[in-house]
C-alpha positions, -999 to 999 in steps of 0.1 A, spaced: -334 121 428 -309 118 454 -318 132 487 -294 140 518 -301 120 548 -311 136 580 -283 131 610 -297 134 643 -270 125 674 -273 113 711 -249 119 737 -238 91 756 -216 94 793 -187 70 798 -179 80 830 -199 54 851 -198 27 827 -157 24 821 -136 5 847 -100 19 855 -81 0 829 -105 5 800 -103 44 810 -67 49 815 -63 30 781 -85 53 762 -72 94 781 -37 78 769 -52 68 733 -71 107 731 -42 125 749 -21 110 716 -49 119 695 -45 158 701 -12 155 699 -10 145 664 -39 166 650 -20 195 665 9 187 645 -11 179 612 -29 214 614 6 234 619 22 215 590 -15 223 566 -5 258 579 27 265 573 30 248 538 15 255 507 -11 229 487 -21 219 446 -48 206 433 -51 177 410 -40 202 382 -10 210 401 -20 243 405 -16 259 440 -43 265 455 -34 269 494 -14 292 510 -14 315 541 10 337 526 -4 343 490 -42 344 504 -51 311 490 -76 294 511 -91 265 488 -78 229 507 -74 199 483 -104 175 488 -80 149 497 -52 152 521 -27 123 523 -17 112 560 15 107 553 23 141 550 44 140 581 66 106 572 93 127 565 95 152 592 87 127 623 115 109 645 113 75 651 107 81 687 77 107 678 41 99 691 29 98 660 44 66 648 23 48 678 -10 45 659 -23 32 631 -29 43 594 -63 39 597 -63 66 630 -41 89 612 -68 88 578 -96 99 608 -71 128 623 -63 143 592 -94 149 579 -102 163 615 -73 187 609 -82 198 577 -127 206 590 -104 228 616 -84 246 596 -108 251 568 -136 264 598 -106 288 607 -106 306 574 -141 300 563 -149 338 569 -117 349 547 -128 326 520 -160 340 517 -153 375 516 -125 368 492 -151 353 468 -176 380 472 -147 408 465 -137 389 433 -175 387 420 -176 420 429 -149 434 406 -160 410 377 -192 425 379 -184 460 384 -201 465 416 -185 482 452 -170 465 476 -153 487 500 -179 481 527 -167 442 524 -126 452 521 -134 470 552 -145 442 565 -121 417 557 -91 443 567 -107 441 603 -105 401 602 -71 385 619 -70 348 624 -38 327 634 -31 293 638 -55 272 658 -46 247 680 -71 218 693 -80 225 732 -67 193 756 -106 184 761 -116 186 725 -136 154 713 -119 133 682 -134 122 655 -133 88 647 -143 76 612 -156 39 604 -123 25 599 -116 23 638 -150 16 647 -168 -15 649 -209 -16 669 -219 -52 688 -252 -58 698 -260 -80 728 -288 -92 752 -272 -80 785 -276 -50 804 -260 -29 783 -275 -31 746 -244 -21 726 -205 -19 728 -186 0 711 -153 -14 699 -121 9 693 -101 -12 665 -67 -9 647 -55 18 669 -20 10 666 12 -12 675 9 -3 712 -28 -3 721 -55 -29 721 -89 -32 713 -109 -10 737 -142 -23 741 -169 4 756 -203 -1 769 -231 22 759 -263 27 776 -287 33 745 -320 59 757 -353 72 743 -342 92 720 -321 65 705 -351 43 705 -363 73 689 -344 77 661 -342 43 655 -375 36 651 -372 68 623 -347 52 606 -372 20 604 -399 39 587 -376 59 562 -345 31 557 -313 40 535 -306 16 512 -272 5 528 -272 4 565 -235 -6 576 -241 -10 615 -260 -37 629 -282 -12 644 -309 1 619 -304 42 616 -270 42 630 -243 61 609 -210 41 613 -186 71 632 -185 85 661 -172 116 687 -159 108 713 -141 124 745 -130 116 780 -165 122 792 -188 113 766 -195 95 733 -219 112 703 -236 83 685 -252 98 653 -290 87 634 -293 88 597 -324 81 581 -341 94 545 -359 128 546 -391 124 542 -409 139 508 -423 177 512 -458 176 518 -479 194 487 -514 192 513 -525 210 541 -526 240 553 -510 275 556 -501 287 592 -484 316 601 -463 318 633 -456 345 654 -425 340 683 -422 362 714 -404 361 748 -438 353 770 -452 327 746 -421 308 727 -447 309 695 -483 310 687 -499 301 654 -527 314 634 -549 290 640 -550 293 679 -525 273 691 -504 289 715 -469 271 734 -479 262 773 -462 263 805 -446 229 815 -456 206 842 -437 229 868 -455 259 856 -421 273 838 -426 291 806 -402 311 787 -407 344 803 -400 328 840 -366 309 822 -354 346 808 -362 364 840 -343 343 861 -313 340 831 -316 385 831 -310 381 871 -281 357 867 -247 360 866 -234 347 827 -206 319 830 -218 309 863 -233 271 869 -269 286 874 -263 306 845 -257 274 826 -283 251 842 -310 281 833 -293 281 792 -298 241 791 -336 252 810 -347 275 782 -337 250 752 -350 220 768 -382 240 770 -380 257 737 -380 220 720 -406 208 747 -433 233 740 -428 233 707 -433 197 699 -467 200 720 -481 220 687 -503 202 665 -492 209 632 -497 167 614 -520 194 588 -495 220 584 -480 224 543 -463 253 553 -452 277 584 -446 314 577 -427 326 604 -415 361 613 -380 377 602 -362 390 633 -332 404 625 -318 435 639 -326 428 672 -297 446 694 -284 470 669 -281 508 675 -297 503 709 -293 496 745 -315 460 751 -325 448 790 -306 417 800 -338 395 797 -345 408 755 -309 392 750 -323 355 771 -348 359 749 -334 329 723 -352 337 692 -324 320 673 -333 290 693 -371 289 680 -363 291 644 -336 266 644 -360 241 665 -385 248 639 -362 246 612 -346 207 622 -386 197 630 -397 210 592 -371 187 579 -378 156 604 -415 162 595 -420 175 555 -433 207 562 -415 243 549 -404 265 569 -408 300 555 -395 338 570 -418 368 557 -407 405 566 -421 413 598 -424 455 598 -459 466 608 -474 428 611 -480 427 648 -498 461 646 -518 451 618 -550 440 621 -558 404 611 -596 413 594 -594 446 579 -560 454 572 -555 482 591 -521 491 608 -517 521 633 -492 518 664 -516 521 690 -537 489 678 -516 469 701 -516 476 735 -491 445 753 -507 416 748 -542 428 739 -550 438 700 -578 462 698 -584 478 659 -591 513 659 -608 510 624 -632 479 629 -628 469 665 -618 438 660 -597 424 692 -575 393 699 -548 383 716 -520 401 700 -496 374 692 -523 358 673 -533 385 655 -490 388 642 -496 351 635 -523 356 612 -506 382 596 -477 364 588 -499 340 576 -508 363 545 -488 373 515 -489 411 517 -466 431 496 -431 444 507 -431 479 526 -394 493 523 -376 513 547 -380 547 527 -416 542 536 -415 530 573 -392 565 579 -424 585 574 -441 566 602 -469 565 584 -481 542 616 -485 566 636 -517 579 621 -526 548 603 -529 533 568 -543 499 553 -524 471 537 -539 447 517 -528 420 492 -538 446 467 -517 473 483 -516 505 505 -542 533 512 -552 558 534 -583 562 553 -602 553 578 -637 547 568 -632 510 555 -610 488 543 -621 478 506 -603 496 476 -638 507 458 -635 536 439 -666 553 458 -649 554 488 -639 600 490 -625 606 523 -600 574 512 -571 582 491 -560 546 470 -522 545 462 -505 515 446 -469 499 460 -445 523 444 -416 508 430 -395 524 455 -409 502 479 -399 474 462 -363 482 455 
């Protein structure tokens, strides 16, 4: 069975490594670049599209958002003058800007075309979907146009990789640009995580590797500024042994695991909670702002690699979702980059074979990790101390553990009672109330034992 590879990129600066000619040749080459992407995405616009069938399947006007998989780049022979930018580069450059034109203009209406498809399942099935025409009525878009710093995408057709000896361990050569440019050859500096990915690449090969460099995926990004080199390699098989952690993320501690294992502060004694304090007292699109933004994910990845999880099968991690609605949140709650966490985990679950898993997270951080027992004031900060068995731990743990365990689903009809507030247990076998022990026997009389209705599964 086919498998999709796993891309990983590196950044690269040019800045320091280009010489004056070499530079002013490729601004001039990107400046033209825009230019003609500009024009392809107003003419994909403005006109309407088939498919293969010849039926239409594009158009602004009729609410047709479906793009042919195929666009020719000779859509604008007919339109251009012979003195138009366009006719300076190459085929092979035009075949790489189209097909940047078209990921542009389909990102543009990607919203649309959704909710479009959801309406129409909607009314073949019979179901409402006012809340989502309500939606879509709110939605404007317009034509987008490509910024004057925006990177191009340049497809293995103008691209050509050279390994050598010297100083620098890899040029990259800009080919069949057009009538009026040359060749421009550019020096790249290759770094650890190059090395890196490389080496990942070596251990889990595709079969055809068409760079001379093992892992490296044969286009690139590139800007004034900087050059994206991207790593492909084969995702490794899911592992079926090992064990089941749960996870439990927070702003102090970026996560903490059920078996112990808790994220660290770094070697300059920065943890998350001193990033997001100082990111609360900032000012947002200011440099520090951004310095402290690059901070928090550099540590976010940093911490988290430190975990030992080589035994883990799977990782059940907390569903946050929610987080700022209906409420007023303190500028350090929204630093707090809970997004960030789950992604990291996510792209390490797939580098490593491990699943990532999200369980609904109502009532597990005030839950008790031995006897099931939930009640609000269990947790008090960062201390867990259970009113029923007097278990404590440290209360991030405790949520870990939790998550850890398949307990059934508690719906929102049920948390609206606040049953919390005076306490109940929940079990794998379901929800009672009580306080003398945890078990479900049938001798227990100042308990009473209630299954999971079906309303709380609805």
């Amino acid at each position: 069975m086919f498998h999709k590879p796993i891309i990983r990129s590196t950044k690269h600066p040019l800045s320091q490594h280009l010489n004056a000619g070499k530079e002013g040749a490729l601004n001039e080459l990107l400046k033209l670049c825009r230019i003609v992407i500009n024009d392809y995405i107003e003419f994909i616009w403005n006109n309407e599209f088939d498919d293969h069938h010849g039926i239409q399947i594009w158009s602004i006007q009729k609410n047709l958002f479906e793009l042919p998989r195929w666009l020719n780049y000779r859509i604008l022979d007919e339109i251009k003058n012979a003195d138009d930018p366009y006719w300076k580069i190459s085929a092979r450059l035009k075949t790489s800007l189209v097909a940047q034109a078209k990921g542009i203009v389909k990102g543009t209406v990607g919203e649309i075309r959704n909710l479009l498809r959801k309406i129409a399942w909607c009314k073949e099935t019979g179901k409402p979907f006012h809340r989502l025409q309500a939606k879509l009525d709110k939605l404007s878009f317009g034509c987008p146009r490509l910024s004057e710093d925006a990177p191009i995408e340049l497809s293995v057709h103008c691209v050509d990789f050279e390994k050598t000896n010297g100083r620098f361990k890899m040029f990259i050569r800009l080919k069949y640009l057009g009538p009026d440019f040359e060749d421009i050859k550019i020096p790249i500096q290759l770094h650890k995580r190059d090395f890196h990915w490389q080496k990942r690449a070596k251990l889990a090969p595709l079969q055809n590797q068409p760079t001379p460099f093992f892992g490296l995926s044969s286009g690139i990004r590139i800007s004034e500024s900087n050059c994206l080199l991207r790593w492909q390699f084969a995702k490794p098989e899911v592992r079926t042994e090992g064990a089941v952690l749960g996870g439990d993320t927070g702003i102090k501690k970026a996560l903490s695991l059920s078996d112990g294992q808790m994220t660290k502060p770094n070697f300059h004694n920065r943890d998350l909670d001193t990033i997001t304090s100082k990111m609360s007292k900032s000012k947002k699109g200011s440099k520090a702002f951004a310095r402290l933004q690059d901070e928090r994910i550099n540590y976010i990845n940093w911490s988290l690699k430190q975990l030992d999880l080589s035994n883990c099968a799977e990782l059940k991690l907390e569903r946050v979702k929610h987080l700022y609605f209906g409420r007023n949140h303190s500028a350090k709650i929204k630093a707090w980059g809970n997004t960030i966490i789950t992604s990291s985990l996510e792209r390490f679950s797939e580098e490593e074979g491990w699943v990532l898993s999200l369980t609904n997270s109502p009532y597990r951080s005030q839950r008790c990790g031995e006897c099931g027992w939930v009640q609000r004031s269990n947790r008090k900060k960062e201390c867990f101390c259970c009113k029923s068995c007097g278990h404590t731990a440290d209360a991030d743990v405790n949520a870990a553990r939790n998550n850890a365990q398949d307990l059934p689903f508690i719906s929102q009809i049920f948390r609206q009672k606040k049953h919390s507030t005076k306490g109940f247990f929940w079990n794998p076998l379901g929800i009672s109330f009580g306080q003398e022990s945890a078990s479900f026997s049938s001798s227990s009389r100042t308990k009473k034992k209630i299954g999971v209705p079906d309303s709380m599964v609805k």
